[in-house]
C-alpha positions as CSV (number, residue, x, y, z in Angstrom):
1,X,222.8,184.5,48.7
2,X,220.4,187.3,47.5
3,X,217.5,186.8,50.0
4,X,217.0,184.9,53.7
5,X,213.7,184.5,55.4
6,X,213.8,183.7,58.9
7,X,211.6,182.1,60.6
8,X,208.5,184.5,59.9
9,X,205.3,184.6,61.5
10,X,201.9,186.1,60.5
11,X,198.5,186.6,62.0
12,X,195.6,188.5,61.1
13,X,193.8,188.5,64.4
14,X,193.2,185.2,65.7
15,X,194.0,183.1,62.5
16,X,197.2,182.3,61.7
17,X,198.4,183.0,58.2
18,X,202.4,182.0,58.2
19,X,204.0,179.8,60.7
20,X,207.5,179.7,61.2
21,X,208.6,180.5,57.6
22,X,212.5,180.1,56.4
23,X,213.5,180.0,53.0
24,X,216.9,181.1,51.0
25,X,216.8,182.6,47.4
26,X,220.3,182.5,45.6
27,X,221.1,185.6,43.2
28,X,219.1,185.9,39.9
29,X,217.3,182.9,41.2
30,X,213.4,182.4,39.8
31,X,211.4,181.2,42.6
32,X,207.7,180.3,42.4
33,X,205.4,180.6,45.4
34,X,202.3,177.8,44.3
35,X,199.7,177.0,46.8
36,X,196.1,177.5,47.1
37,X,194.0,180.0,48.1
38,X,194.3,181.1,51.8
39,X,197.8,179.2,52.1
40,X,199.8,182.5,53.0
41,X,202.0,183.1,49.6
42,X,201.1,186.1,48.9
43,X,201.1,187.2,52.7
44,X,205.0,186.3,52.1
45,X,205.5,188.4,49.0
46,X,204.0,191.2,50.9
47,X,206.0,190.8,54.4
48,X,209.4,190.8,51.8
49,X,207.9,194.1,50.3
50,X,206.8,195.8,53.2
51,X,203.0,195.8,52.5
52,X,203.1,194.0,55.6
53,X,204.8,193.3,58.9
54,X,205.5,190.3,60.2
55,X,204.8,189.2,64.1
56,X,208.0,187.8,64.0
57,X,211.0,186.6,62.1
58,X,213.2,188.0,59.9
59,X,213.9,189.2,56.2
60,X,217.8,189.6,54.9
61,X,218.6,190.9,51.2
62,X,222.1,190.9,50.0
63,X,223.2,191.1,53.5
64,X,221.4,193.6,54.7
65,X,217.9,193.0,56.9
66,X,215.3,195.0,55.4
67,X,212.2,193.8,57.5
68,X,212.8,197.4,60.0
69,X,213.1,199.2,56.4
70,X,210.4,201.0,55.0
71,X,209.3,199.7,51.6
72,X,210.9,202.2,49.0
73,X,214.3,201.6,50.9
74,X,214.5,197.7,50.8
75,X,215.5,197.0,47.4
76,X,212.6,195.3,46.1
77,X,209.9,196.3,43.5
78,X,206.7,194.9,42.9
79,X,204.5,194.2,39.9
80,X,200.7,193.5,41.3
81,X,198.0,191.4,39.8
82,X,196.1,194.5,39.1
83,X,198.2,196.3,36.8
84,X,197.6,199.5,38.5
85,X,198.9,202.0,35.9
86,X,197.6,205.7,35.7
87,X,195.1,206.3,33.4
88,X,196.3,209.8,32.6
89,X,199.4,209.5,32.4
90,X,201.8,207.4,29.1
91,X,203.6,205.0,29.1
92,X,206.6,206.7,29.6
93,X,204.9,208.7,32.7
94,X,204.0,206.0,34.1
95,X,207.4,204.0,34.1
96,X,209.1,207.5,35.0
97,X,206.3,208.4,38.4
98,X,208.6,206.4,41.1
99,X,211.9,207.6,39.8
100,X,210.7,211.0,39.6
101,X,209.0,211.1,43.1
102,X,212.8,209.4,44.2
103,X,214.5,212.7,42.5
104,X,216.5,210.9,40.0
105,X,217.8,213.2,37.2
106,X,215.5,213.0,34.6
107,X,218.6,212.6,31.9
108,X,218.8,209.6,34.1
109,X,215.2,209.0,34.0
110,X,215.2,208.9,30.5
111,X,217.6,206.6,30.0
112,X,216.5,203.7,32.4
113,X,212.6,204.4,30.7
114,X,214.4,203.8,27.0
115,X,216.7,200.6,28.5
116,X,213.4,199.0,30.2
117,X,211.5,199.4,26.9
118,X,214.0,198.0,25.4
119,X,214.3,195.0,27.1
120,X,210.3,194.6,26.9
121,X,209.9,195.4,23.4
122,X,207.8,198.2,24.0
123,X,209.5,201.1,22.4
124,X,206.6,202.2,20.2
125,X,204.2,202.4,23.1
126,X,205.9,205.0,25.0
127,X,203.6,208.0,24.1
128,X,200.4,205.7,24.4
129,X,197.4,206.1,27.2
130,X,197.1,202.3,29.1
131,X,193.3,202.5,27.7
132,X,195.3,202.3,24.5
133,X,196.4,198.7,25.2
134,X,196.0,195.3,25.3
135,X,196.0,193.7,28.4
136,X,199.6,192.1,27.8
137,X,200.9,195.3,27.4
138,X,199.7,196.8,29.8
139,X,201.1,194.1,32.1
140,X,204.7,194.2,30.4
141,X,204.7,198.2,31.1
142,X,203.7,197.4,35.1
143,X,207.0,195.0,34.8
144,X,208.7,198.2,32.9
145,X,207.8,200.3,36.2
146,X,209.8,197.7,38.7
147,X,212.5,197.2,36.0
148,X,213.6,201.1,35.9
149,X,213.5,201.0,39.4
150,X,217.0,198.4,39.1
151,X,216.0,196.5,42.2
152,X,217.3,193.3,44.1
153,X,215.0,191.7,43.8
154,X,211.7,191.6,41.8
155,X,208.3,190.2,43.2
156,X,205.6,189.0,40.8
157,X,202.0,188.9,42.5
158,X,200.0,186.9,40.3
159,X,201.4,188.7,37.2
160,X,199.3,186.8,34.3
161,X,196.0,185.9,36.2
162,X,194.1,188.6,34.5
163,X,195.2,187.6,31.0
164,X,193.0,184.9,28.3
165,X,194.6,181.8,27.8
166,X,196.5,182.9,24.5
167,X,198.1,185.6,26.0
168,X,198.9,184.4,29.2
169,X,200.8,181.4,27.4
170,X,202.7,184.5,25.2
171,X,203.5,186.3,28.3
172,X,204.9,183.4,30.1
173,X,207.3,183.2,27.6
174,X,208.1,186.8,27.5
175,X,209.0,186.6,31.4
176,X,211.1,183.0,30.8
177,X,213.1,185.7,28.2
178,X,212.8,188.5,30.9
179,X,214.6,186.9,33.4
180,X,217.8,186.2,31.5
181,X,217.9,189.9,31.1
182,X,217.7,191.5,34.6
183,X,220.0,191.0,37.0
184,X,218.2,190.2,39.7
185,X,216.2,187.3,41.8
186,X,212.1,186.4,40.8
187,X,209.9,186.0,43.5
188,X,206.3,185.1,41.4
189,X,203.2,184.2,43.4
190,X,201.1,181.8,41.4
191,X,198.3,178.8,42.0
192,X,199.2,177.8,38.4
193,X,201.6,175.3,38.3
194,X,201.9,175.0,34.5
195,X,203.6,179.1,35.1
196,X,205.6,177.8,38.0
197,X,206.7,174.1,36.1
198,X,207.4,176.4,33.3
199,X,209.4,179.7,34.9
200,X,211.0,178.9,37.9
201,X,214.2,177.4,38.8
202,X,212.8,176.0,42.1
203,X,209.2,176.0,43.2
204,X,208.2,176.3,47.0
205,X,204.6,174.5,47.6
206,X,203.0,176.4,50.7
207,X,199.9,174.5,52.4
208,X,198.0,175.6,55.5
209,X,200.3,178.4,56.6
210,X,203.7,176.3,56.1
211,X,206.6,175.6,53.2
212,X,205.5,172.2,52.4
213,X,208.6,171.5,49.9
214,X,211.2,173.7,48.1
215,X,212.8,171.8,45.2
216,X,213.2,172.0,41.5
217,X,210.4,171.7,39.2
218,X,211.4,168.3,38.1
219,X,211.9,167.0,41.6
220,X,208.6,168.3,42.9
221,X,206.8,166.1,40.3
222,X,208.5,163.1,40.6
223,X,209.6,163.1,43.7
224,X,206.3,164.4,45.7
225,X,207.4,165.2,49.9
226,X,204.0,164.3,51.1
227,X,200.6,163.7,49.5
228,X,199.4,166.8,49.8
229,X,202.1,168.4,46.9
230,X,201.5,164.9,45.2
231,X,197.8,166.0,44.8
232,X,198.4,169.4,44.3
233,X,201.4,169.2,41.3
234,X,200.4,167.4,38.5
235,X,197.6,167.5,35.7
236,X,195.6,165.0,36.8
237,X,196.5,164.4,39.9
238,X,198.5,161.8,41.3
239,X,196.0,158.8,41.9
240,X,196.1,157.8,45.6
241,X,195.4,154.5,47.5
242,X,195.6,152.1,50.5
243,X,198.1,149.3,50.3
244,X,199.6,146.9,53.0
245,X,203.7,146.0,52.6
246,X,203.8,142.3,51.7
247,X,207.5,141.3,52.9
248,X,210.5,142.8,54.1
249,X,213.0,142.6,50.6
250,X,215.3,145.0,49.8
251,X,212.4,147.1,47.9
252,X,208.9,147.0,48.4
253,X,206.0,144.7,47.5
254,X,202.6,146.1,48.1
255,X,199.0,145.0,47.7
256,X,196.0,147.5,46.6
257,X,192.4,147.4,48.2
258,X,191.0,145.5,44.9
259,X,193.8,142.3,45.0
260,X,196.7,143.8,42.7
261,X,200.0,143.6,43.9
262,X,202.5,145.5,42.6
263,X,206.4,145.3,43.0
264,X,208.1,148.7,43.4
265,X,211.4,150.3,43.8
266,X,211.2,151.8,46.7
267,X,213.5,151.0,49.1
268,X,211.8,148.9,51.8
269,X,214.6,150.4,54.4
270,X,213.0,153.2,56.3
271,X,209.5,152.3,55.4
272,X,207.5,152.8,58.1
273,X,206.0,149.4,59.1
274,X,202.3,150.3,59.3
275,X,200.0,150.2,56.3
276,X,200.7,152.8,53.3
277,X,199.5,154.7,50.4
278,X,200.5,154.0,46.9
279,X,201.0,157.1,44.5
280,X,200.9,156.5,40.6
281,X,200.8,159.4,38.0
282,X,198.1,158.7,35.3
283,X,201.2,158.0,32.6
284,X,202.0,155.1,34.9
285,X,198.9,153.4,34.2
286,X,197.7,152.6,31.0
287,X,195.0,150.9,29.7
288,X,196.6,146.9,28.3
289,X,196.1,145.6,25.2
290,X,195.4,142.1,27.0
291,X,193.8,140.6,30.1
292,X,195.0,142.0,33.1
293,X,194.7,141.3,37.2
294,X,193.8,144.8,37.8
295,X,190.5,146.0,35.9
296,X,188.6,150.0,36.2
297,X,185.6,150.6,35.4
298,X,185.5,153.3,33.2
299,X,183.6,156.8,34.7
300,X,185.3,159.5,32.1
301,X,187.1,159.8,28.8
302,X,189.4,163.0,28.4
303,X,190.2,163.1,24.8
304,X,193.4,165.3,24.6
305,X,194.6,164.8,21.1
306,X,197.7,162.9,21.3
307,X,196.8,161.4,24.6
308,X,193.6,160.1,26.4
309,X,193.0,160.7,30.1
310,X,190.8,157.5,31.8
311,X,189.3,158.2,35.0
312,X,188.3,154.9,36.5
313,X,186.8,153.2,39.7
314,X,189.1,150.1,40.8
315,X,187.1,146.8,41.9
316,X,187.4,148.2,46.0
317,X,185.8,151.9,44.3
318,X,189.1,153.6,44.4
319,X,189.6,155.7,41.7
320,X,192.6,155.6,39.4
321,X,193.9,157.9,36.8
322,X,194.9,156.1,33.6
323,X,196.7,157.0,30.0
324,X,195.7,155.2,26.6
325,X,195.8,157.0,23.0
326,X,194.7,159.7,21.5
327,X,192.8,157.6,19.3
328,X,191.2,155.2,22.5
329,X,188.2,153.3,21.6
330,X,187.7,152.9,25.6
331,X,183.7,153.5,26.3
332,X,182.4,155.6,29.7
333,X,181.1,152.3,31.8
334,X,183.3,149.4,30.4
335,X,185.7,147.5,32.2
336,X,189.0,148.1,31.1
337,X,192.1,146.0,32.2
338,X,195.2,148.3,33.3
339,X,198.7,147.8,33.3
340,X,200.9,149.3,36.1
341,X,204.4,150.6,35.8
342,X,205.1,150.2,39.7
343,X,209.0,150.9,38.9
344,X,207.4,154.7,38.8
345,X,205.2,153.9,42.1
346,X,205.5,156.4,44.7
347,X,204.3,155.1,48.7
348,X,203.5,157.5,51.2
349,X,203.7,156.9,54.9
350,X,200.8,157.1,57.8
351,X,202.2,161.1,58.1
352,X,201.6,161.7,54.5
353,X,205.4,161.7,54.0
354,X,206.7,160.5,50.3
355,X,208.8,157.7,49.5
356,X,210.8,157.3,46.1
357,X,212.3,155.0,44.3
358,X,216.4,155.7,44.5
359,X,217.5,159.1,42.6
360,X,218.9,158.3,39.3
Protein backbone atom coordinates (compact mmCIF):
# COMPACT_ATOMS: atom_id res chain seq x y z
CA UNK A 1 0.00 0.00 0.00
CA UNK A 2 1.29 3.55 -0.47
CA UNK A 3 -0.76 5.38 2.20
CA UNK A 4 -2.83 4.35 5.62
CA UNK A 5 -4.96 6.66 7.59
CA UNK A 6 -5.83 5.67 10.90
CA UNK A 7 -8.47 6.53 12.61
CA UNK A 8 -7.87 10.43 12.63
CA UNK A 9 -9.46 12.96 14.51
CA UNK A 10 -9.81 16.79 14.09
CA UNK A 11 -11.16 19.78 16.05
CA UNK A 12 -10.97 23.27 15.65
CA UNK A 13 -12.07 24.29 19.10
CA UNK A 14 -15.30 22.96 20.07
CA UNK A 15 -16.46 21.84 16.53
CA UNK A 16 -15.55 18.72 15.31
CA UNK A 17 -14.09 18.69 11.76
CA UNK A 18 -12.95 14.77 11.21
CA UNK A 19 -14.19 11.91 13.22
CA UNK A 20 -12.59 8.74 13.34
CA UNK A 21 -11.15 8.78 9.82
CA UNK A 22 -9.45 5.44 8.08
CA UNK A 23 -8.76 5.04 4.70
CA UNK A 24 -5.99 3.04 2.46
CA UNK A 25 -4.57 4.34 -0.85
CA UNK A 26 -2.82 1.61 -3.03
CA UNK A 27 0.46 2.85 -5.04
CA UNK A 28 -0.11 5.18 -8.08
CA UNK A 29 -3.66 5.10 -7.02
CA UNK A 30 -5.95 8.38 -8.02
CA UNK A 31 -8.15 9.14 -5.18
CA UNK A 32 -10.82 11.88 -5.15
CA UNK A 33 -11.89 13.51 -1.91
CA UNK A 34 -15.82 15.01 -2.97
CA UNK A 35 -17.90 16.40 -0.42
CA UNK A 36 -19.32 19.69 0.31
CA UNK A 37 -18.19 22.59 1.87
CA UNK A 38 -17.40 22.28 5.69
CA UNK A 39 -17.36 18.32 5.38
CA UNK A 40 -13.56 18.04 6.50
CA UNK A 41 -11.63 17.00 2.99
CA UNK A 42 -9.52 19.36 2.81
CA UNK A 43 -8.75 19.30 6.62
CA UNK A 44 -7.55 15.61 5.57
CA UNK A 45 -5.30 16.71 2.73
CA UNK A 46 -3.74 19.00 5.12
CA UNK A 47 -3.27 16.54 8.24
CA UNK A 48 -1.42 14.04 5.40
CA UNK A 49 0.72 17.12 4.49
CA UNK A 50 1.49 18.53 7.66
CA UNK A 51 -0.38 21.83 7.38
CA UNK A 52 -2.11 20.37 10.23
CA UNK A 53 -2.03 18.03 13.21
CA UNK A 54 -4.41 15.79 13.94
CA UNK A 55 -5.97 15.25 17.78
CA UNK A 56 -5.49 11.86 17.13
CA UNK A 57 -4.97 8.97 14.75
CA UNK A 58 -2.53 8.10 12.52
CA UNK A 59 -0.87 8.74 8.96
CA UNK A 60 1.49 5.74 7.34
CA UNK A 61 3.29 6.31 3.77
CA UNK A 62 5.08 3.41 2.29
CA UNK A 63 5.54 2.07 5.57
CA UNK A 64 6.77 4.60 7.30
CA UNK A 65 4.41 7.00 9.78
CA UNK A 66 4.85 10.45 8.85
CA UNK A 67 2.19 12.23 11.08
CA UNK A 68 5.41 13.01 13.99
CA UNK A 69 7.35 14.14 10.62
CA UNK A 70 7.66 17.68 9.75
CA UNK A 71 6.18 18.52 6.38
CA UNK A 72 9.31 18.72 4.00
CA UNK A 73 10.38 15.26 5.43
CA UNK A 74 7.13 13.15 4.72
CA UNK A 75 7.22 12.44 1.21
CA UNK A 76 4.43 14.38 -0.02
CA UNK A 77 4.03 17.56 -2.09
CA UNK A 78 1.25 19.75 -2.55
CA UNK A 79 -0.22 21.76 -5.40
CA UNK A 80 -2.82 24.50 -3.74
CA UNK A 81 -5.88 26.04 -5.17
CA UNK A 82 -4.14 29.27 -5.26
CA UNK A 83 -1.34 28.69 -7.51
CA UNK A 84 0.99 30.56 -5.35
CA UNK A 85 3.94 31.06 -7.68
CA UNK A 86 6.54 34.03 -7.25
CA UNK A 87 5.99 36.76 -9.17
CA UNK A 88 9.60 37.61 -9.55
CA UNK A 89 10.91 34.77 -10.16
CA UNK A 90 10.53 32.31 -13.93
CA UNK A 91 9.35 29.53 -14.50
CA UNK A 92 12.31 27.71 -14.04
CA UNK A 93 12.95 29.63 -10.60
CA UNK A 94 10.07 28.82 -9.42
CA UNK A 95 10.00 25.00 -10.08
CA UNK A 96 13.86 25.11 -8.93
CA UNK A 97 13.03 27.34 -5.13
CA UNK A 98 12.28 24.00 -3.04
CA UNK A 99 15.04 21.95 -4.50
CA UNK A 100 17.40 24.63 -4.14
CA UNK A 101 16.44 25.64 -0.49
CA UNK A 102 16.80 21.41 0.05
CA UNK A 103 20.60 21.79 -1.42
CA UNK A 104 20.23 19.55 -4.37
CA UNK A 105 23.00 20.06 -6.94
CA UNK A 106 21.84 22.32 -9.23
CA UNK A 107 23.23 19.87 -12.32
CA UNK A 108 20.64 17.90 -10.58
CA UNK A 109 18.25 20.70 -10.32
CA UNK A 110 18.44 21.28 -13.78
CA UNK A 111 17.69 18.15 -14.90
CA UNK A 112 14.47 17.33 -12.76
CA UNK A 113 13.27 21.25 -13.99
CA UNK A 114 13.85 20.00 -17.84
CA UNK A 115 12.15 16.24 -17.05
CA UNK A 116 8.99 17.97 -15.24
CA UNK A 117 8.59 20.37 -18.21
CA UNK A 118 8.71 17.76 -20.20
CA UNK A 119 6.25 15.79 -18.98
CA UNK A 120 3.87 19.13 -18.76
CA UNK A 121 4.60 20.36 -22.05
CA UNK A 122 5.90 23.49 -20.89
CA UNK A 123 9.34 23.62 -22.19
CA UNK A 124 8.94 27.04 -23.91
CA UNK A 125 7.83 28.69 -20.80
CA UNK A 126 10.73 28.18 -18.81
CA UNK A 127 12.22 31.80 -18.96
CA UNK A 128 8.62 33.35 -18.71
CA UNK A 129 7.33 35.75 -15.56
CA UNK A 130 3.77 33.84 -14.16
CA UNK A 131 2.17 37.39 -15.14
CA UNK A 132 3.17 36.05 -18.53
CA UNK A 133 0.56 33.26 -18.35
CA UNK A 134 -2.59 31.90 -18.73
CA UNK A 135 -4.22 30.69 -15.85
CA UNK A 136 -3.73 26.91 -17.04
CA UNK A 137 -0.28 27.45 -17.20
CA UNK A 138 0.27 28.75 -14.44
CA UNK A 139 -1.45 25.89 -12.69
CA UNK A 140 0.49 23.12 -14.74
CA UNK A 141 3.92 24.99 -13.48
CA UNK A 142 2.45 24.80 -9.55
CA UNK A 143 2.05 20.84 -10.57
CA UNK A 144 5.81 21.22 -12.15
CA UNK A 145 6.97 22.54 -8.59
CA UNK A 146 5.55 19.19 -6.70
CA UNK A 147 6.66 16.96 -9.71
CA UNK A 148 10.55 17.98 -9.40
CA UNK A 149 10.14 17.42 -5.90
CA UNK A 150 9.72 13.28 -6.96
CA UNK A 151 7.38 12.70 -4.06
CA UNK A 152 5.19 9.69 -2.76
CA UNK A 153 2.64 10.94 -3.04
CA UNK A 154 1.03 13.99 -4.65
CA UNK A 155 -2.00 16.01 -3.05
CA UNK A 156 -4.26 18.19 -5.31
CA UNK A 157 -6.23 20.92 -3.32
CA UNK A 158 -8.74 22.03 -5.52
CA UNK A 159 -6.35 22.19 -8.49
CA UNK A 160 -8.80 23.54 -11.36
CA UNK A 161 -11.45 25.65 -9.19
CA UNK A 162 -9.96 28.84 -10.32
CA UNK A 163 -9.98 28.00 -14.03
CA UNK A 164 -13.23 28.97 -16.84
CA UNK A 165 -15.09 26.19 -17.90
CA UNK A 166 -12.96 25.62 -21.26
CA UNK A 167 -9.96 25.33 -19.52
CA UNK A 168 -10.83 23.56 -16.62
CA UNK A 169 -12.35 20.73 -18.98
CA UNK A 170 -8.56 20.98 -20.95
CA UNK A 171 -6.77 20.64 -17.73
CA UNK A 172 -8.68 17.77 -16.48
CA UNK A 173 -7.53 16.00 -19.23
CA UNK A 174 -4.01 17.13 -18.98
CA UNK A 175 -4.05 15.60 -15.28
CA UNK A 176 -5.99 12.12 -16.58
CA UNK A 177 -2.49 12.14 -18.96
CA UNK A 178 -0.38 13.36 -15.93
CA UNK A 179 -1.07 10.54 -13.83
CA UNK A 180 0.04 7.79 -16.20
CA UNK A 181 3.31 9.63 -16.09
CA UNK A 182 4.37 9.97 -12.42
CA UNK A 183 4.94 7.33 -10.31
CA UNK A 184 3.20 8.13 -7.61
CA UNK A 185 -0.42 8.12 -5.71
CA UNK A 186 -3.20 11.28 -6.34
CA UNK A 187 -4.84 12.61 -3.52
CA UNK A 188 -7.33 15.60 -5.28
CA UNK A 189 -9.73 17.46 -3.12
CA UNK A 190 -12.72 18.42 -5.18
CA UNK A 191 -16.74 19.30 -4.71
CA UNK A 192 -16.92 18.63 -8.47
CA UNK A 193 -17.85 15.32 -9.18
CA UNK A 194 -17.79 15.57 -13.02
CA UNK A 195 -13.46 15.99 -12.08
CA UNK A 196 -13.74 13.15 -9.61
CA UNK A 197 -16.23 10.74 -12.11
CA UNK A 198 -13.74 11.66 -14.55
CA UNK A 199 -9.99 11.31 -12.73
CA UNK A 200 -10.02 9.09 -10.05
CA UNK A 201 -9.81 5.50 -9.74
CA UNK A 202 -11.97 5.46 -6.53
CA UNK A 203 -13.76 8.43 -5.08
CA UNK A 204 -14.24 8.80 -1.14
CA UNK A 205 -17.70 10.91 -0.47
CA UNK A 206 -17.04 12.75 3.00
CA UNK A 207 -20.28 14.17 4.77
CA UNK A 208 -20.54 15.88 8.15
CA UNK A 209 -17.02 14.99 9.41
CA UNK A 210 -17.10 11.17 8.27
CA UNK A 211 -16.05 8.80 4.96
CA UNK A 212 -19.51 8.24 3.88
CA UNK A 213 -18.43 5.61 0.99
CA UNK A 214 -15.06 4.79 -0.74
CA UNK A 215 -15.72 2.94 -4.09
CA UNK A 216 -15.14 3.25 -7.73
CA UNK A 217 -16.70 5.88 -9.71
CA UNK A 218 -19.02 3.55 -11.36
CA UNK A 219 -20.15 1.90 -8.12
CA UNK A 220 -20.73 5.24 -6.29
CA UNK A 221 -23.35 6.11 -9.01
CA UNK A 222 -25.06 3.12 -9.28
CA UNK A 223 -24.73 1.68 -6.31
CA UNK A 224 -25.43 4.85 -3.82
CA UNK A 225 -24.46 3.58 0.26
CA UNK A 226 -27.04 5.87 1.70
CA UNK A 227 -29.11 8.73 0.41
CA UNK A 228 -27.06 11.32 1.22
CA UNK A 229 -24.12 10.21 -1.69
CA UNK A 230 -27.36 9.23 -3.77
CA UNK A 231 -28.22 13.03 -3.64
CA UNK A 232 -24.95 14.27 -3.73
CA UNK A 233 -23.42 12.03 -7.01
CA UNK A 234 -25.30 12.49 -9.91
CA UNK A 235 -26.44 15.40 -12.40
CA UNK A 236 -29.67 15.76 -11.38
CA UNK A 237 -29.93 14.18 -8.49
CA UNK A 238 -31.27 11.02 -7.69
CA UNK A 239 -35.13 11.54 -7.25
CA UNK A 240 -36.22 10.38 -3.78
CA UNK A 241 -39.55 9.06 -2.24
CA UNK A 242 -41.66 7.29 0.38
CA UNK A 243 -42.88 3.80 -0.53
CA UNK A 244 -44.36 0.88 1.74
CA UNK A 245 -43.09 -2.97 0.78
CA UNK A 246 -46.09 -4.75 -0.70
CA UNK A 247 -45.27 -8.56 0.02
CA UNK A 248 -42.53 -10.62 1.06
CA UNK A 249 -41.21 -12.31 -2.64
CA UNK A 250 -37.91 -12.93 -3.38
CA UNK A 251 -37.43 -9.17 -4.70
CA UNK A 252 -39.29 -6.28 -3.78
CA UNK A 253 -42.64 -4.79 -4.72
CA UNK A 254 -43.18 -1.26 -3.57
CA UNK A 255 -45.98 1.37 -3.67
CA UNK A 256 -45.22 5.27 -4.14
CA UNK A 257 -47.23 8.07 -2.16
CA UNK A 258 -49.35 8.87 -5.54
CA UNK A 259 -50.71 4.97 -6.20
CA UNK A 260 -47.84 3.51 -8.60
CA UNK A 261 -46.44 0.37 -7.78
CA UNK A 262 -43.44 -0.65 -9.02
CA UNK A 263 -41.71 -4.10 -9.09
CA UNK A 264 -37.98 -3.98 -8.44
CA UNK A 265 -34.92 -6.10 -8.21
CA UNK A 266 -33.87 -5.70 -5.10
CA UNK A 267 -33.61 -8.39 -3.08
CA UNK A 268 -36.47 -8.39 -0.57
CA UNK A 269 -33.94 -10.48 1.98
CA UNK A 270 -32.44 -8.10 4.40
CA UNK A 271 -34.89 -5.36 3.68
CA UNK A 272 -35.65 -3.80 6.72
CA UNK A 273 -39.37 -4.34 7.39
CA UNK A 274 -40.42 -0.76 8.05
CA UNK A 275 -41.48 1.68 5.40
CA UNK A 276 -38.73 2.73 2.66
CA UNK A 277 -37.48 5.19 0.18
CA UNK A 278 -37.35 4.59 -3.44
CA UNK A 279 -34.28 5.99 -5.48
CA UNK A 280 -34.57 6.44 -9.39
CA UNK A 281 -32.02 8.30 -11.51
CA UNK A 282 -33.75 10.77 -13.96
CA UNK A 283 -32.67 8.15 -17.11
CA UNK A 284 -34.93 5.72 -15.26
CA UNK A 285 -37.85 7.65 -15.88
CA UNK A 286 -38.98 8.84 -19.02
CA UNK A 287 -41.74 10.50 -20.26
CA UNK A 288 -44.23 7.39 -22.28
CA UNK A 289 -45.42 7.74 -25.46
CA UNK A 290 -48.94 6.31 -24.12
CA UNK A 291 -51.22 6.48 -21.11
CA UNK A 292 -49.63 5.69 -18.08
CA UNK A 293 -50.64 4.91 -14.08
CA UNK A 294 -48.13 7.32 -12.93
CA UNK A 295 -48.59 11.00 -14.31
CA UNK A 296 -46.11 14.54 -13.30
CA UNK A 297 -47.06 17.51 -13.66
CA UNK A 298 -44.57 19.30 -15.41
CA UNK A 299 -42.63 22.39 -13.24
CA UNK A 300 -39.29 22.65 -15.71
CA UNK A 301 -37.97 21.77 -19.10
CA UNK A 302 -34.02 21.45 -19.25
CA UNK A 303 -33.30 21.39 -22.92
CA UNK A 304 -29.74 19.75 -23.14
CA UNK A 305 -29.37 19.05 -26.82
CA UNK A 306 -29.46 15.36 -27.14
CA UNK A 307 -31.43 14.93 -24.05
CA UNK A 308 -34.29 16.73 -22.12
CA UNK A 309 -34.32 16.96 -18.33
CA UNK A 310 -38.21 17.01 -16.84
CA UNK A 311 -38.62 18.13 -13.40
CA UNK A 312 -42.04 17.17 -12.23
CA UNK A 313 -44.43 17.09 -9.16
CA UNK A 314 -46.09 13.44 -8.82
CA UNK A 315 -50.01 13.34 -7.93
CA UNK A 316 -48.92 13.15 -3.71
CA UNK A 317 -46.39 16.55 -4.71
CA UNK A 318 -43.25 14.59 -4.77
CA UNK A 319 -41.06 15.59 -7.20
CA UNK A 320 -39.50 13.28 -9.79
CA UNK A 321 -36.61 13.72 -12.20
CA UNK A 322 -37.54 12.49 -15.68
CA UNK A 323 -35.58 11.94 -19.28
CA UNK A 324 -37.46 12.46 -22.75
CA UNK A 325 -35.63 13.87 -26.08
CA UNK A 326 -33.76 16.35 -27.05
CA UNK A 327 -36.38 17.31 -29.30
CA UNK A 328 -39.41 17.05 -26.35
CA UNK A 329 -42.54 18.78 -27.14
CA UNK A 330 -43.36 18.41 -23.24
CA UNK A 331 -44.93 21.99 -22.00
CA UNK A 332 -43.95 23.61 -18.29
CA UNK A 333 -47.60 22.77 -16.47
CA UNK A 334 -48.89 19.76 -18.45
CA UNK A 335 -49.48 16.46 -17.19
CA UNK A 336 -47.23 14.09 -18.63
CA UNK A 337 -47.58 10.24 -18.10
CA UNK A 338 -44.08 8.47 -17.07
CA UNK A 339 -42.74 5.23 -17.53
CA UNK A 340 -40.53 3.72 -14.78
CA UNK A 341 -37.61 1.35 -15.30
CA UNK A 342 -37.94 -0.09 -11.59
CA UNK A 343 -35.30 -2.99 -12.72
CA UNK A 344 -32.77 0.26 -12.11
CA UNK A 345 -34.86 1.26 -8.70
CA UNK A 346 -32.67 1.81 -5.84
CA UNK A 347 -34.60 1.52 -1.98
CA UNK A 348 -33.10 3.04 0.97
CA UNK A 349 -33.78 1.98 4.44
CA UNK A 350 -35.23 4.12 7.64
CA UNK A 351 -31.10 4.80 8.41
CA UNK A 352 -30.60 6.13 4.93
CA UNK A 353 -28.71 3.01 4.07
CA UNK A 354 -28.90 1.87 0.09
CA UNK A 355 -30.22 -1.23 -1.25
CA UNK A 356 -29.32 -2.50 -4.94
CA UNK A 357 -30.49 -4.68 -7.16
CA UNK A 358 -27.76 -7.92 -7.30
CA UNK A 359 -24.19 -6.93 -8.82
CA UNK A 360 -23.96 -7.96 -12.36
Amino acid sequence: MSLELKNIRKAFGATPVLDEVSLTLQSREFIAFLGPSGSGKSTLLRIIAGLETADAGEVWLEGRRIDTLPPGERGVAMVFQQYALYPHMSVRENMAFGLRNARVPRAEIDTLVDDAARVLEIEQLLERKPDQLSGGQRQRVAIGRAIVKRPKLFLLDEPLSNLDAALRLRTRVELAQLRQRVEAAMIMVTHDQAEAMTLADRIVVFNDRRIQQVATPVEIYSRPANTFVARFVGSPAMSLAPAIILDDGPVAKVKLGDGTVVQTAVPRDGLPADDVEIGLRPEHVRVAKSESATTAEVLLVERLGERSIIYGKLKDGRSITAEDSGMTGVRVGELVPLTIDGERAHLFGPDGTGYHRRAE
